[in-house]
C-alpha positions, -999 to +999 in steps of 0.1 A: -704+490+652-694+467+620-658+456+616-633+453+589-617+422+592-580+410+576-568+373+571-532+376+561-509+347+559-474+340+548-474+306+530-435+302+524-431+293+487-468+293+480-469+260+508-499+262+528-505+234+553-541+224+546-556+226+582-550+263+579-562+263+546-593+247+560-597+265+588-592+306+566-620+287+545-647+282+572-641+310+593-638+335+565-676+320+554-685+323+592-678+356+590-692+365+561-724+355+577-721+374+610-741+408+605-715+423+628-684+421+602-685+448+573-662+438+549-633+410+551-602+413+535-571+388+528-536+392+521-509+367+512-475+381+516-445+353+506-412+370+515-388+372+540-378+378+571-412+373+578-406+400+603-409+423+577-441+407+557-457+410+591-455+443+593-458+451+554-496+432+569-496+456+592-495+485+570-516+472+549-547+469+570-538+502+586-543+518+549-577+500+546-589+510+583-589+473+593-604+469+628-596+436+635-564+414+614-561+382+619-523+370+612-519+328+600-485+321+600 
């Protein structure tokens, strides 16, 4: 089985701390590589509550038939 992977973050006011940024940049390439993964998809939502933007995220991958989402907040 291949996966659909999600990277969805909330970076409040477009603020991203760069040891996340770092870290969505290598894995994302790692995963990329890995035969397993079928597609990879990312999703910046900047709103609040986050409560909701988490589950807008939610929805979102649902839609796309995500298998695995990945939430950086």
């Amino acid at each position: 089985m291949r996966y659909k992977v999600m990277f969805c973050r909330f970076p409040h006011k477009g603020s991203e701390h760069p040891d996340t940024t770092d870290w969505l940049v290598e894995t994302a390439a790692k995963a990329k590589a890995n035969p397993d993964i079928e597609d990879i998809f990312h999703l910046r939502i900047d709103d609040t509550p986050i409560t909701m933007g988490r589950n807008r995220c939610i929805v979102e991958a649902q839609k796309l038939g995500v298998d695995v989402l990945c939430m950086i907040d």
